[in-house]
LOTIMI-31543 format. One record per residue (C-alpha): residue in three letters; y, x, z; residue number from 1. Coordinates in steps of 0.2 Angstrom, whole numbers. Layout:
<atoms>
@residu Ala; c2 Y; c1 X; c3 Z; num NUM
...
</atoms>
This chain:
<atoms>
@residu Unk; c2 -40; c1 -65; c3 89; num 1
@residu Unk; c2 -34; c1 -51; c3 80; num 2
@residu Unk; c2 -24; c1 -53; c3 64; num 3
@residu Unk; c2 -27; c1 -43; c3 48; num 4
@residu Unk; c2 -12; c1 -31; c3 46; num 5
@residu Unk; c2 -3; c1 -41; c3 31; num 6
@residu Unk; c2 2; c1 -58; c3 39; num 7
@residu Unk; c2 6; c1 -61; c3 22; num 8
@residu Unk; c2 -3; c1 -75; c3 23; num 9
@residu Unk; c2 8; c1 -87; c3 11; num 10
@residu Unk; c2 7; c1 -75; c3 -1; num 11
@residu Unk; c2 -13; c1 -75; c3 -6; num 12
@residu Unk; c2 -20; c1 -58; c3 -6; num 13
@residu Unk; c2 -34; c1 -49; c3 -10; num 14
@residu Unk; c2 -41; c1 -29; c3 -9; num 15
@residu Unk; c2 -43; c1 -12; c3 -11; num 16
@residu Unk; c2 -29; c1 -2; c3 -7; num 17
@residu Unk; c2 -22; c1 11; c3 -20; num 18
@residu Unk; c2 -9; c1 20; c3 -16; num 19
@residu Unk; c2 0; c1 29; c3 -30; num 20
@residu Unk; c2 17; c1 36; c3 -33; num 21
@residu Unk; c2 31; c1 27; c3 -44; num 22
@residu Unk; c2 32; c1 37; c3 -60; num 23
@residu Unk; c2 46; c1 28; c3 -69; num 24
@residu Unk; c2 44; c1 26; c3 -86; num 25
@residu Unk; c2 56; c1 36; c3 -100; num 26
@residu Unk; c2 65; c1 21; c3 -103; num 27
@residu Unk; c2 73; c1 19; c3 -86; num 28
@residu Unk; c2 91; c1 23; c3 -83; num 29
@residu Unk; c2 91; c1 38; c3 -69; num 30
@residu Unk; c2 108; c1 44; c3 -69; num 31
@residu Unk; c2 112; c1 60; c3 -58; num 32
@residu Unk; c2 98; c1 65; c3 -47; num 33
@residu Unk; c2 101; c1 64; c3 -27; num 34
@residu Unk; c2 96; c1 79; c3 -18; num 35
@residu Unk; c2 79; c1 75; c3 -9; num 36
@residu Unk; c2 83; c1 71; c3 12; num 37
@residu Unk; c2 74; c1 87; c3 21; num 38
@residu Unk; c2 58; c1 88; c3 25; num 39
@residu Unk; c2 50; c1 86; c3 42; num 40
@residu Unk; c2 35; c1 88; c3 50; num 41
@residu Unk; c2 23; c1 76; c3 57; num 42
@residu Unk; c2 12; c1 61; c3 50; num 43
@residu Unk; c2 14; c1 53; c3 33; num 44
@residu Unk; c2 23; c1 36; c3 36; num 45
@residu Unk; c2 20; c1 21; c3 25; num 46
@residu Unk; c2 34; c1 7; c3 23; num 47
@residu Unk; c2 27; c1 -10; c3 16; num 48
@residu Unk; c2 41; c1 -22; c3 10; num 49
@residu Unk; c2 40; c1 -42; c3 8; num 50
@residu Unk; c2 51; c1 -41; c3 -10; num 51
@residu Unk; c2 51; c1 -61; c3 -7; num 52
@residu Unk; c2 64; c1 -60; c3 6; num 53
@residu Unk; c2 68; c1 -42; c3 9; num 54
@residu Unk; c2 76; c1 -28; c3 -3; num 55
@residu Unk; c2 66; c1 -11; c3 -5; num 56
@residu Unk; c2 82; c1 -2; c3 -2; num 57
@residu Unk; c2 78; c1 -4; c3 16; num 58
@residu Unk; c2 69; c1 9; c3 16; num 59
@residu Unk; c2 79; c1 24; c3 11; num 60
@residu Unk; c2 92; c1 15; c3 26; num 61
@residu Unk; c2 82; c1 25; c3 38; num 62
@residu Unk; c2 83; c1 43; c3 43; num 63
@residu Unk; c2 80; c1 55; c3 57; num 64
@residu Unk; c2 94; c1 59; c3 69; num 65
@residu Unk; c2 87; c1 77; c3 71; num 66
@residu Unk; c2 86; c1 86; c3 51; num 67
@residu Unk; c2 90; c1 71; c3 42; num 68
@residu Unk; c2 74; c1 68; c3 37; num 69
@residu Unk; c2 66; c1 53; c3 29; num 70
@residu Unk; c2 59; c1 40; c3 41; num 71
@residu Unk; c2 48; c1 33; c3 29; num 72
@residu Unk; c2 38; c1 44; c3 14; num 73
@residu Unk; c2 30; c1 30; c3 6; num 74
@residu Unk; c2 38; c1 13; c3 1; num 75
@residu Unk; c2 27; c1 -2; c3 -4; num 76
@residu Unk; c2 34; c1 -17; c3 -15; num 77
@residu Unk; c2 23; c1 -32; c3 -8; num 78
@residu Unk; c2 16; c1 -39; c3 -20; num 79
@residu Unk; c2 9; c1 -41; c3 -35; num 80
@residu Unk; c2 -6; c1 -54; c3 -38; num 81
@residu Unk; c2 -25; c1 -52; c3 -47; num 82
@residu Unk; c2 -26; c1 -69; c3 -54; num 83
@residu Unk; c2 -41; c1 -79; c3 -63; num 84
@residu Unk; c2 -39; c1 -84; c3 -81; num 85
@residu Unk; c2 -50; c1 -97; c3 -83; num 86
@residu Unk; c2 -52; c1 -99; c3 -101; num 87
@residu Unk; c2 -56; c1 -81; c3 -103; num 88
@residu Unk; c2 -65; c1 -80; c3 -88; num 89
@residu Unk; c2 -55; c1 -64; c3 -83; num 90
@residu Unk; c2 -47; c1 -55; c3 -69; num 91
@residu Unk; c2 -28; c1 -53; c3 -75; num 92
@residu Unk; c2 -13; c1 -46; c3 -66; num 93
@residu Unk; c2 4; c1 -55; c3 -61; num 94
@residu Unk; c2 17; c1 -54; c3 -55; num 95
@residu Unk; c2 29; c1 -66; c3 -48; num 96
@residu Unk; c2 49; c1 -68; c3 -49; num 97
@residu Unk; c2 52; c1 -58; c3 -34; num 98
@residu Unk; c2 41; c1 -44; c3 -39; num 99
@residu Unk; c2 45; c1 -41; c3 -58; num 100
@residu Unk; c2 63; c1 -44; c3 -53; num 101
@residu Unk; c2 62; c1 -30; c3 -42; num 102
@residu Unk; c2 52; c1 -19; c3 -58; num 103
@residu Unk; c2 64; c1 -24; c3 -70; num 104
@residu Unk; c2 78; c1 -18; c3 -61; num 105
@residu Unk; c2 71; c1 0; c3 -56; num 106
@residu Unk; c2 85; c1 11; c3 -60; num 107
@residu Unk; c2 92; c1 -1; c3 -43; num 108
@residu Unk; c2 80; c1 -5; c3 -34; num 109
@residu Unk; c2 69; c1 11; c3 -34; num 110
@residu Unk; c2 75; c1 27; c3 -41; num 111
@residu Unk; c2 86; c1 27; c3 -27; num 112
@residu Unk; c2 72; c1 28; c3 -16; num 113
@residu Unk; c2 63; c1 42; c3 -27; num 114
@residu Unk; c2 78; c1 53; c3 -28; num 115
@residu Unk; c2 79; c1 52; c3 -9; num 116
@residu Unk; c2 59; c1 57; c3 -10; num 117
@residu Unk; c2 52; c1 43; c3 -5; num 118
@residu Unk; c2 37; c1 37; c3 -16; num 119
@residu Unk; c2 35; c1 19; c3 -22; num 120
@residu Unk; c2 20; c1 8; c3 -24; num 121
@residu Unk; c2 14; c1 -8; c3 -29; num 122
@residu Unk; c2 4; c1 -17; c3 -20; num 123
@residu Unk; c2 -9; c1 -28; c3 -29; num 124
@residu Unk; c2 -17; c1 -44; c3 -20; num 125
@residu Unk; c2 -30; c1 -58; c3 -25; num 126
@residu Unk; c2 -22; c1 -77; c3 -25; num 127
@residu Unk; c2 -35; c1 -89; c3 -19; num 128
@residu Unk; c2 -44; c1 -90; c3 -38; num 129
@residu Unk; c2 -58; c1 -81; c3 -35; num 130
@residu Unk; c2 -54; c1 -65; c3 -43; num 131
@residu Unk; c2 -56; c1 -47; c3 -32; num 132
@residu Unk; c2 -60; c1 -33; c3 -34; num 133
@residu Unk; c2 -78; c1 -37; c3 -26; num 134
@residu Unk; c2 -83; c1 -47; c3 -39; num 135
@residu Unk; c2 -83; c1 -41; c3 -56; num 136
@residu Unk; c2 -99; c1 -45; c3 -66; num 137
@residu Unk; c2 -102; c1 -30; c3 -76; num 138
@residu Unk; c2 -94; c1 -9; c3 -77; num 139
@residu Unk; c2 -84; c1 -17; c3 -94; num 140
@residu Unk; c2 -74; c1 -31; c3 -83; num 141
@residu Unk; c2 -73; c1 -19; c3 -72; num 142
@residu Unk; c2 -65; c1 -5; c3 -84; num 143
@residu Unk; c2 -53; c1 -17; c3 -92; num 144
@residu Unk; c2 -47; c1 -24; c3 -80; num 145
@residu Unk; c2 -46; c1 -3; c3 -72; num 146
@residu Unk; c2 -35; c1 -3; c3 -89; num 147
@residu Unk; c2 -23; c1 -15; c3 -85; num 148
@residu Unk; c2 -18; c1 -6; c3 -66; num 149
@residu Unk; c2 -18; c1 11; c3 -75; num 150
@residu Unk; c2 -7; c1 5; c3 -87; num 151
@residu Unk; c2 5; c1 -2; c3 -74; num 152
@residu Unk; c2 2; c1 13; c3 -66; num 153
@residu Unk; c2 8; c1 23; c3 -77; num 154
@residu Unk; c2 24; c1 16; c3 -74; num 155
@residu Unk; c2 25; c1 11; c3 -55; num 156
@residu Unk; c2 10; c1 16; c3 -45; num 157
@residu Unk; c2 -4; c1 3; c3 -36; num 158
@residu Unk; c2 -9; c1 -3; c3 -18; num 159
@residu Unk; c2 -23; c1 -13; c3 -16; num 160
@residu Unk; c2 -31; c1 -25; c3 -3; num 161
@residu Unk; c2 -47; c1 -37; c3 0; num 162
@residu Unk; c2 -40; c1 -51; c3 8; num 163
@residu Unk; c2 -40; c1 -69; c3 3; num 164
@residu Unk; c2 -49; c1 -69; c3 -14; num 165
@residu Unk; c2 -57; c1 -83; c3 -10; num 166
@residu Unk; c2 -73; c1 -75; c3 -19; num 167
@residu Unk; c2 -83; c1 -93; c3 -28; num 168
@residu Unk; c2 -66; c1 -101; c3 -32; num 169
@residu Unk; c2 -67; c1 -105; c3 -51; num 170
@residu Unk; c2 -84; c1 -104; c3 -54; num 171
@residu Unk; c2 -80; c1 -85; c3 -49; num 172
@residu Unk; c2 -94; c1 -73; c3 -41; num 173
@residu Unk; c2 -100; c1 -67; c3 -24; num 174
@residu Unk; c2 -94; c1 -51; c3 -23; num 175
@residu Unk; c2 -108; c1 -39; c3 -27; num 176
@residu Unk; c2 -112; c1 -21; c3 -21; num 177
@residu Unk; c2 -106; c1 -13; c3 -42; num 178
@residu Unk; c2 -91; c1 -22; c3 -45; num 179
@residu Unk; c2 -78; c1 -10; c3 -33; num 180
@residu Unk; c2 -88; c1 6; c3 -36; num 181
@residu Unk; c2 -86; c1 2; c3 -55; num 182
@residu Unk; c2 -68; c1 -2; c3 -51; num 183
@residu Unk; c2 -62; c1 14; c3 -43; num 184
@residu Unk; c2 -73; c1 24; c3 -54; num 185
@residu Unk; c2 -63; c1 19; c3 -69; num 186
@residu Unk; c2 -48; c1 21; c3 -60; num 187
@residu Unk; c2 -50; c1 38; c3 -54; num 188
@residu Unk; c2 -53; c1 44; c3 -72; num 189
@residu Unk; c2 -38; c1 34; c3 -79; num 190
@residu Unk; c2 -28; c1 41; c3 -64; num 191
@residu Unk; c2 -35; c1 58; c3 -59; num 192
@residu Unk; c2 -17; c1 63; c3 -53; num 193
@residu Unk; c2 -12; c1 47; c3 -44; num 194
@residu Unk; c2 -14; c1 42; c3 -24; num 195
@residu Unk; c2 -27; c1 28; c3 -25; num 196
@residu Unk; c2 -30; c1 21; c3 -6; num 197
@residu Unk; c2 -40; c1 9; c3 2; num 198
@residu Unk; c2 -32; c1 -5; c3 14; num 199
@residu Unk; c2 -49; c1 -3; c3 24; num 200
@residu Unk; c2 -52; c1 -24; c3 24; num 201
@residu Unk; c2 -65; c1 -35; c3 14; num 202
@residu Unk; c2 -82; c1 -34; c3 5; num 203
@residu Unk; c2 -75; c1 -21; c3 -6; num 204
@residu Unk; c2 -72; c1 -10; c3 9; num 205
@residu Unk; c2 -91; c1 -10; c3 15; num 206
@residu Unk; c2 -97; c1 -8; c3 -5; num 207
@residu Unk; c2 -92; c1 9; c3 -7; num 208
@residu Unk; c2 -109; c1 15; c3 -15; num 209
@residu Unk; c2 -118; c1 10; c3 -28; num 210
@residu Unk; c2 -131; c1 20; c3 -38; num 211
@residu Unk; c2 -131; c1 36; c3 -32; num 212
@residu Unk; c2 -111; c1 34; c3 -34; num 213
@residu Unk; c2 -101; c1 36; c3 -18; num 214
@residu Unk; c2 -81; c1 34; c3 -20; num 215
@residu Unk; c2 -76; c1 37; c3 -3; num 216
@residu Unk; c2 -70; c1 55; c3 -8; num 217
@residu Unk; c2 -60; c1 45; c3 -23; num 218
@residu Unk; c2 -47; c1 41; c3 -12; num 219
@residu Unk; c2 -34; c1 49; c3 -5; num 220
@residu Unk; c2 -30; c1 38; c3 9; num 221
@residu Unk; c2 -38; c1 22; c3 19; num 222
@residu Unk; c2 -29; c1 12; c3 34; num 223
@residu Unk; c2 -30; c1 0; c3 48; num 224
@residu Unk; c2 -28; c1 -19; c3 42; num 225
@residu Unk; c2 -25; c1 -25; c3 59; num 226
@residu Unk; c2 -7; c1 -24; c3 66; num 227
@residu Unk; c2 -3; c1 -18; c3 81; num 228
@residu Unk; c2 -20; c1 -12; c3 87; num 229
@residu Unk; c2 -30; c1 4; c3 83; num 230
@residu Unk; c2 -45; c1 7; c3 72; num 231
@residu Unk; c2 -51; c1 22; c3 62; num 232
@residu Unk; c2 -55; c1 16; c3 45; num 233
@residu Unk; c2 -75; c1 18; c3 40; num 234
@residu Unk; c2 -72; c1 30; c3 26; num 235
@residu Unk; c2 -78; c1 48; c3 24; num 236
@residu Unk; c2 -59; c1 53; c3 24; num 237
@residu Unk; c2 -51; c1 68; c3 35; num 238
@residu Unk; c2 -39; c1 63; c3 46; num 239
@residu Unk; c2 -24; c1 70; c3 38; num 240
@residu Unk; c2 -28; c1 56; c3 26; num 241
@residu Unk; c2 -33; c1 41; c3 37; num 242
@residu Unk; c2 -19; c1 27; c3 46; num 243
@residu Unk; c2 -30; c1 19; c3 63; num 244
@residu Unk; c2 -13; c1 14; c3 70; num 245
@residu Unk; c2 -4; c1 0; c3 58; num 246
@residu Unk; c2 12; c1 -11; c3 65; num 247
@residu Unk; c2 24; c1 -22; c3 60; num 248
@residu Unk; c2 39; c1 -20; c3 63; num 249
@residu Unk; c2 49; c1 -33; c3 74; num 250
@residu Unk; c2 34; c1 -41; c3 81; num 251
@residu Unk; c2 23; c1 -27; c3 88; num 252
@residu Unk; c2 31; c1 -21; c3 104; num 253
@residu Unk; c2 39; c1 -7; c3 105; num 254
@residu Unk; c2 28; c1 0; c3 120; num 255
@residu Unk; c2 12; c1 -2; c3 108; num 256
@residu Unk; c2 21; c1 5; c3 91; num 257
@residu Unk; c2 25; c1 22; c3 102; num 258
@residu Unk; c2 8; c1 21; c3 111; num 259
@residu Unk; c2 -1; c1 20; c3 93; num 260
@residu Unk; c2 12; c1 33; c3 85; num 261
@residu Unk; c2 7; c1 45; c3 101; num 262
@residu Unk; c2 -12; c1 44; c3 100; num 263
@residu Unk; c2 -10; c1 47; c3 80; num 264
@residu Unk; c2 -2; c1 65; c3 84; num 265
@residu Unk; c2 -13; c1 67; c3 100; num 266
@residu Unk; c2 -29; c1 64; c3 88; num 267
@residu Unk; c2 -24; c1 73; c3 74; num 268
@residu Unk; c2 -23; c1 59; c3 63; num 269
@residu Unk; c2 -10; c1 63; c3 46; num 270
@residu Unk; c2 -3; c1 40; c3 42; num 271
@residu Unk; c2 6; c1 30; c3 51; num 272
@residu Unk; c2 6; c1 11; c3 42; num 273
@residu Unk; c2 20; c1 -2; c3 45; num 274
@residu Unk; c2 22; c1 -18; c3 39; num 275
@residu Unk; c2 37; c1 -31; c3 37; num 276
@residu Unk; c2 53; c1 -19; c3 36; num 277
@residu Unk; c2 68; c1 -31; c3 32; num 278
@residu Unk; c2 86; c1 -31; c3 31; num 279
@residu Unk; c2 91; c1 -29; c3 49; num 280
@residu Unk; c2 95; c1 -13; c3 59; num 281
@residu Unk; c2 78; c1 -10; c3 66; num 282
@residu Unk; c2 84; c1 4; c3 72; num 283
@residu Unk; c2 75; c1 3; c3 90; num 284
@residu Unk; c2 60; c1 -2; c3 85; num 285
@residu Unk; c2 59; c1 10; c3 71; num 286
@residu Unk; c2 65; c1 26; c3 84; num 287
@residu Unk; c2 50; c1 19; c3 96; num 288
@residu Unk; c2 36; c1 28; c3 85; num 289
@residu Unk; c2 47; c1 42; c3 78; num 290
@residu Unk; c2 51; c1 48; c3 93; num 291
@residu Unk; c2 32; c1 50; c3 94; num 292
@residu Unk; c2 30; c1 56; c3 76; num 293
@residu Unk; c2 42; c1 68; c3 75; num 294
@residu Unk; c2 52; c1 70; c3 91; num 295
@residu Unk; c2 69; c1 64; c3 85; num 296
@residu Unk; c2 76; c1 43; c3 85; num 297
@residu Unk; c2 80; c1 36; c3 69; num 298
@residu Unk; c2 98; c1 31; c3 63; num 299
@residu Unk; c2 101; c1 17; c3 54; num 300
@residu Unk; c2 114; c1 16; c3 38; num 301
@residu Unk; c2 117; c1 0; c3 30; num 302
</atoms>
């Protein structure tokens, strides 16, 4: 049986996947800008970090023996919650110690990764109460709650995901074929320069039309939730934007990583997704799809 892509399984999680860049607000401490590591050519590659055990530095540890380039071009905090207040009988958004330590301590944790030029983003995911991004009653819960990411966006950037809502939970909703059109509507207009990306998992991901409205051309990416196997997400997407290999790192085989990282160049697709980086030099696993990607092993600096 396959597992969905996050085996994030004790943190709750929920989804839509938006992808935007960090844009740290005016009151962070910047310091000297870092010359950007050259660019390289070859797919997009996405980094998703457990911020409950693992540091996001890790991702800026890895670059590519041949130019210096970045291994990774997008860096994922994992993650933020959509919780279910039920005295308002609203969706409201979380964060737990890990996560806001991690966003209150940006000038650390993440500039350095922006002035390598790597982008960061936030992930967003339900918490078993009921709340997702499937289920919103009406276009205003939709646009408020749209209000509350984009003001966080304004300062970090979003990812979401449709797993584990537990849609019905709290008196809460089935979801229904308005609520993520709504959603992403609103989002698009609050964002119109941000990445917004869909983890391609969940009722939201087969409710993307809805009265004449089709958001498919709203995002800007969509990938695989299933690690270690290959799948096209069902968006109207190019494949410059589009991720069918996902992996994570340390438990998929090495053998399958540079097989899925191989057919994503052979088939002209532009993401590769990877899941779980942490602390150790993953050096090996890591080189086994760059190799494939971009023709050079990665190197490893602690």
């Amino acid at each position: 049986m396959l597992t969905p892509v996050r085996s994030r399984i004790w943190t709750a999680a929920l989804a839509l996947s938006a992808v935007t860049a960090l844009a740290l607000g005016a009151t962070a401490t910047t310091g000297a800008a870092a010359a950007p590591a050259p660019a390289k050519q070859g797919p997009t590659s996405v980094a998703y970090v457990e911020v409950n055990n693992n540091s996001m530095l890790n991702v800026g540890k890895y670059t590519l023996a041949k130019g210096g380039g970045n291994v990774f071009d997008v860096a994922v905090i994992f993650a933020a919650n959509i919780n279910y207040n039920t005295g308002t009988k609203a969706a409201t958004l979380y964060f737990n110690e890990n996560v806001q330590r991690v966003l209150d301590n940006a000038a650390t944790q993440i500039r350095p990764l922006q002035q390598k030029g790597i982008k960061v983003v936030l992930s967003v995911l339900g918490n078993h109460q009921g709340a997702g991004f499937a289920n919103f009653p009406s276009q205003q819960a939709a646009s408020t709650f749209a209000k509350q990411l984009s003001d966080t966006v304004a300062k970090y950037g979003l990812d979401f995901d449709d797993e584990y809502a537990d849609y019905g939970n709290n008196g809460t909703g089935q979801p229904n074929a308005s609520s993520f059109v709504y959603l992403v509507s609103a989002l698009r207009a609050n964002m119109p320069n941000k990445i917004i990306s869909l983890y391609n998992i969940g009722p939201a991901a087969s409710r993307l039309s809805f009265g004449g409205v089709d958001v498919s051309t709203k995002f800007d990416y969509a990938w695989n939730p299933f690690y270690g196997t290959w799948q096209v997400p069902g968006i109207a997407l190019p494949k410059s934007k589009l991720s069918p290999a996902a992996v994570e790192i340390g438990r998929t085989s090495q053998s399958t990583a540079a097989s899925l990282a191989r057919r994503t160049v052979s088939e002209g697709y532009g993401v590769y997704l990877t899941y779980n980086l942490d602390g150790a030099d993953r050096s090996a696993d890591v080189s086994a799809f760059t190799r494939e990607l971009y023709r050079s092993d990665a190197h490893y600096t602690p």
